[in-house]
C-alpha positions in Angstrom: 102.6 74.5 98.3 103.1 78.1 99.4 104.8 80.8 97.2 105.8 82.7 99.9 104.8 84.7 103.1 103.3 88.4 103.0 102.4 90.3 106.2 100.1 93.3 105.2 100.4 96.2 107.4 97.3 97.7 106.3 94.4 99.7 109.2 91.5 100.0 106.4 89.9 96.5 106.9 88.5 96.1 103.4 91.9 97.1 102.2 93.3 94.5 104.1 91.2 91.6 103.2 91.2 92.4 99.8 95.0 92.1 99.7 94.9 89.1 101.7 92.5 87.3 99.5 94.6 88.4 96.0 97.2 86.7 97.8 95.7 84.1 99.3 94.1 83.2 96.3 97.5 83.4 94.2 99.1 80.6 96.4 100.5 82.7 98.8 100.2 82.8 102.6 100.2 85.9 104.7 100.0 87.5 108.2 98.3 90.8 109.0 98.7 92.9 111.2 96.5 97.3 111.3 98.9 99.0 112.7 102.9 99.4 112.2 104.1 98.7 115.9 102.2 95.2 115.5 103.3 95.2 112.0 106.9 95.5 113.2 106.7 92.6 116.1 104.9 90.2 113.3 107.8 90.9 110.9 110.1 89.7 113.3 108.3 86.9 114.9 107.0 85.8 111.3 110.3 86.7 108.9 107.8 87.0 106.2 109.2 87.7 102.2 107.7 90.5 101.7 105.5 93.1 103.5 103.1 95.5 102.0 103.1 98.6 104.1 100.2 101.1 104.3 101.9 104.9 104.9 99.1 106.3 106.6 98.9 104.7 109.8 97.9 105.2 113.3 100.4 105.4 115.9 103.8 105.2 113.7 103.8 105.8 109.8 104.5 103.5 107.3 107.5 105.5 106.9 109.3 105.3 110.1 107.8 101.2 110.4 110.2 101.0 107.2 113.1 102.6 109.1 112.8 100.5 111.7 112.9 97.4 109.8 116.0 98.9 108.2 117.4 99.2 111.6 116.6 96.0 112.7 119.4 93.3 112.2 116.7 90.8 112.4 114.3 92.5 109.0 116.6 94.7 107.3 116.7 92.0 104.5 113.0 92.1 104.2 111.5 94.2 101.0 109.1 96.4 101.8 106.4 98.0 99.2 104.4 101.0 99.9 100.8 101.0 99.7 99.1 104.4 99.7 96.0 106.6 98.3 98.4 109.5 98.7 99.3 110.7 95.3 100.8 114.0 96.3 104.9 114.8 94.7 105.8 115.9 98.3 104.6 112.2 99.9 106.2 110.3 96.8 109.7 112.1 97.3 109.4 110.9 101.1 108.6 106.9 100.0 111.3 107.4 97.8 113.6 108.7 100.4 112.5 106.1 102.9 114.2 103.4 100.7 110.9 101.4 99.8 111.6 98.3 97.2 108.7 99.8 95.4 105.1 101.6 95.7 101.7 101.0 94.4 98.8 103.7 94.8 95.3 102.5 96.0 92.8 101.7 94.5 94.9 98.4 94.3 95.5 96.8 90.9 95.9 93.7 91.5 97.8 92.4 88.2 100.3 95.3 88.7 100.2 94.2 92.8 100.8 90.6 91.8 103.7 91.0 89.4 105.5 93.0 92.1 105.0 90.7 95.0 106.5 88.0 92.6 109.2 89.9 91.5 110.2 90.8 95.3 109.4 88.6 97.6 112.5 86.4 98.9 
């Protein structure tokens, strides 16, 4: 039985199928997607629990993906975590801003990854 559904909105492949195995591994099922535009149309085909949102991103930013999803009557309910290697003040004030549930920094833990997808995901 399933704990849930993730999308991972992740463009580094070995990023992405490392989250996707913790995951998978940890009883829960999940969609993928590399870029936020496809990210976007998954989350609203999908209605997955949770997504795990990479910032840097080609085409849109993981930022304005998390806007739209805000915006969107259809995945505004949906938490959102932010997944980036940036560890620079100015680029945590703007995930802050942004209204992220919460953020983890690559490299990925995965306890710490684990404990917040449980915590989060509806």
């Amino acid at each position: 039985m399933s704990k849930g559904l993730v999308l991972i909105v992740e463009d580094n492949e070995k990023n992405r199928r490392l989250l996707r195995d913790i995951l998978q591994a940890n009883g829960y099922d999940t969609v993928e997607s590399e870029t936020a535009e496809e990210g976007l149309e998954l989350a609203r085909q999908s209605r997955p629990g949770l997504v795990l949102m990479d910032i840097q991103l080609p085409g849109i930013d993981g930022i304005e993906a998390r806007e739209r999803l805000r915006d969107d009557p259809q995945t505004l309910d949906i938490p959102v975590v932010a997944v980036t290697a940036s560890v620079m003040q100015h680029d945590q004030d703007r995930i802050e801003q942004a209204g992220f549930d919460a953020f983890h920094y690559k490299p990925i833990r995965i306890k710490e990854i684990l404990a917040t997808v449980e915590e989060l995901l509806v």
